[in-house]
BALOKOL-673730 format. One record per residue (C-alpha): x, y, z. Coordinates in steps of 0.25 Angstrom, whole numbers, plus 5000, padded with zeros to 4 digits. Layout:
BEGIN
XYZ;...
This chain:
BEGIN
510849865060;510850025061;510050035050;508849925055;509050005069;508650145064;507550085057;506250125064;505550005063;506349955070;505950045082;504749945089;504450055097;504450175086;503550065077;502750035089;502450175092;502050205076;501050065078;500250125090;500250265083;499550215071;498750115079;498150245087;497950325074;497050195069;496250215083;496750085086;495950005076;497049985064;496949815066;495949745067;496349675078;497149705090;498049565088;498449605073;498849755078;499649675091;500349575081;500849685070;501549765082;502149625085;502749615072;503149755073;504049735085;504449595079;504649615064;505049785063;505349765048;503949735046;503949895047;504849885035;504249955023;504750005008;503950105001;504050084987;503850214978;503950234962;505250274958;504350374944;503850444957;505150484965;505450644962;505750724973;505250844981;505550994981;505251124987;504551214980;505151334982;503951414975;502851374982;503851324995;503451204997;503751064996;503350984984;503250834987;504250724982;503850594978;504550554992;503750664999;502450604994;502850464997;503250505013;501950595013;501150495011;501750375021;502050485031;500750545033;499550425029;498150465034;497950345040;496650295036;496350335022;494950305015;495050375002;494650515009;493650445016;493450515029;493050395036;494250355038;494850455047;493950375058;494950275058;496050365063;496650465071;497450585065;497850645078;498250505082;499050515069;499850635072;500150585084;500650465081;501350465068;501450615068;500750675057;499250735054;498150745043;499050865038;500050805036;499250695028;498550775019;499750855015;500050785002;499350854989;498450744984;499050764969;500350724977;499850604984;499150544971;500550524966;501150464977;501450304977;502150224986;502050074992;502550015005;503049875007;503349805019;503349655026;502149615035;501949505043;500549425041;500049375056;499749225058;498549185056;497849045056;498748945049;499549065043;500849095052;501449235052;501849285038;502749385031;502049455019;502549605014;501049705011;501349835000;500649945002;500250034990;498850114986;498050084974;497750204965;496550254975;495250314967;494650264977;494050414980;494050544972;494650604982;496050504982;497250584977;497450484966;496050494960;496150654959;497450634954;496950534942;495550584941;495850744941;496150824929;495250774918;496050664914;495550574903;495250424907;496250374901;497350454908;496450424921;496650264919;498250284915;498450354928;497750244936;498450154928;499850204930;499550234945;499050094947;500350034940;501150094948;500450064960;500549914956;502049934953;502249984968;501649864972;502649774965;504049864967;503449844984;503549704982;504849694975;505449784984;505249674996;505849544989;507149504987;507649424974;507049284972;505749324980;504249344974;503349454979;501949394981;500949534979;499649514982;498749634981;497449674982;496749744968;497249884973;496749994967;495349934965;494049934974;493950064982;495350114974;494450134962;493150184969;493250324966;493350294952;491850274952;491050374945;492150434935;491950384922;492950284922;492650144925;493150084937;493349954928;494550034919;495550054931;495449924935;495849894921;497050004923;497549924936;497449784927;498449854918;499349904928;499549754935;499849704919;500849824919;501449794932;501549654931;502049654916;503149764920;503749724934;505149684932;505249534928;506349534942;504949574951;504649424955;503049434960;501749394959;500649504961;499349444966;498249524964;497049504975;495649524970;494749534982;493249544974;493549504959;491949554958;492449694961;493149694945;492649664932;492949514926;493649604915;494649644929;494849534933;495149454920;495949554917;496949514929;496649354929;497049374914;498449434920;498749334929;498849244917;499849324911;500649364922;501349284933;501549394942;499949424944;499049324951;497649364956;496949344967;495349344966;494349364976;494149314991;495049184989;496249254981;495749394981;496149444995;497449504997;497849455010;497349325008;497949215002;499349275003;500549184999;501449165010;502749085011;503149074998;504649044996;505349184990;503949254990;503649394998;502149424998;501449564997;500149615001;499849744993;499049835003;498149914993;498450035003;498250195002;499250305003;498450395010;498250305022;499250235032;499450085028;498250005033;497450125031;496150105038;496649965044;495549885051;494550005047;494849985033;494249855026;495049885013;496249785008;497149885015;496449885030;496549725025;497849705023;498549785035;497549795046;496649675044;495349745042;494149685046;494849565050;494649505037;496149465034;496849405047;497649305038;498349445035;498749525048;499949595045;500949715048;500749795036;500349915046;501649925048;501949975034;501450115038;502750195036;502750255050;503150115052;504350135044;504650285045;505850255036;504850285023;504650425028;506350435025;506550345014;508050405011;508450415024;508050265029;508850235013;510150315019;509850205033;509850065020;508150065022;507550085009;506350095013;505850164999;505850104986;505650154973;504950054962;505750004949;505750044936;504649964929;
């Protein structure tokens, strides 16, 4: 019991404190309605574990950090990196898009959770291209019509962005006169791994003679790819890459991984007939891959298989680094503001807590050893495979 009592989410007050702090910096306007906002601060108080999250890293990227004692200064650590980027989100994040500072307050930020643009915009953009994390934690699914309260678990993780020339990923694959084929094994490799996160998340959360149930949007597709458009390599060619890096995935994941990985094509008329047979073709062959197509089985909060005996469900939330989880929220009609905040409206069979993943929820994933040395593991690193 000591070790649940210095647990900070377990602190209502403290957690209640951090909710009105980050509901101040959104202006107020985070959920789009004022019930859904009221009901998650319920579950807060009633359910603190829901604040539970596990940060799941690559284990090829742990290598520590060092002063520099020449240039006397600190040089970033794969732990650094990882903390910089949970500890100082800008909290609405649009690709560099200014219009979404609108959407928030920076000195409403620093007052509440402490820290400033600065501190922000800190990390050297060649560092922040390398950094790759996921967060995984339990949500609660609010009732709605016939459907009763529900427990689900949402991962979040970001696609490779190019969705702007100006995203530290596209300099970092784009700059240097690299050949094309060199550009689409970087994409590749980088997409794998993004998909391998995916999966070690959901491992991480079952226990032995349970099935994780993934269902994820085509992340890394749509605006991901937009800034892609007018180089000289066909858009068409890393979709190709990211069919490959499913194959890859599911063919190498550890025959002991029991899941199913649904992926949730939204508009099969944004892809080629080649992309999409491409995948149909792989369902097939594989047990571990179903496909969801379009408004019926396209959604990725629609449709979700609850109450299955020995199955845990995750929603993968194609999220962004750079930004706080939920990123624009109600403002933000992507599968992100969709899945955590209930943009628009458009999803009320899925109101959910997944707010509650920021990690000023869990201040534990800013001291990842220390909260270890208490029995909280609260980082992970992936397997070999």
């Amino acid at each position: 019991m000591a070790a649940s009592n210095s647990n900070p989410i377990f602190n209502f007050p403290r957690q209640e404190r951090c909710f009105n702090a980050f509901m101040r910096i959104y202006n107020d306007k985070a959920f789009r309605s004022l019930e859904h906002r009221g009901w998650v601060v319920d579950k807060m108080r009633e359910n603190p574990e829901l604040c539970k999250t596990t940060l799941i890293y690559h284990h090829e990227d742990e290598y520590p950090g060092y002063h520099d004692e020449k240039r006397n200064t600190w040089v970033y650590g794969s732990d650094d990196k990882i903390r910089d980027s949970i500890m100082y989100p800008i909290p609405v994040y649009w690709g560099g898009n200014a219009a979404a500072n609108q959407y928030f307050d920076w000195r409403l930020v620093k007052s509440g959770l402490g820290y400033s643009e600065s501190n922000a915009m800190k990390m050297p953009e060649e560092l922040r291209a390398t950094v790759r994390y996921a967060i995984v934690g339990p949500v609660k699914v609010k009732a709605y019509k016939e459907l009763p309260e529900r427990d689900a678990f949402v991962i979040h993780t970001e696609g490779v962005n190019l969705e702007s020339k100006s995203t530290a990923v596209y300099k970092a694959i784009f700059t240097g006169g690299k050949r094309k084929d060199d550009i689409l094994t970087d994409y590749f490799t980088r997409h794998r791994s993004m998909l391998k996160l995916i999966i070690e998340s959901a491992m991480s959360q079952v226990d032995e003679g349970e099935r994780a149930w993934i269902q994820a949007p085509m992340i890394g597709a749509g605006c991901f790819l937009r800034g892609i458009e007018g180089t000289d390599i066909p858009i068409e060619e890393f979709l190709k890459c990211q069919v490959m890096a499913m194959q890859s995935v599911l063919n190498m994941a550890p025959p002991e991984y029991n899941f199913v990985y649904k992926l949730c094509i939204f508009n099969t008329d944004e892809f080629s007939n080649d992309i999409i047979a491409k995948y149909q073709k792989m369902v097939h062959e594989n047990e571990r891959l179903e496909l969801g197509m379009n408004k019926d089985g396209g959604n990725v909060i629609g449709n979700v298989p609850y109450d299955v005996p020995s199955q845990k469900v995750f929603i993968v939330n194609a999220g962004d680094s750079r930004s706080c989880i939920g990123n624009g929220m109600d403002n933000d009609p992507t599968v992100e503001g969709f899945i955590v905040a209930n943009a628009r409206g458009y999803n009320p069979q899925w109101q959910n807590t997944s707010f509650l993943h920021n990690a000023y929820f869990n201040p534990d994933l800013f001291q990842p050893a220390t909260a270890a040395a208490s029995g909280r593991q609260v980082w992970k690193a992936t397997m070999h495979w």
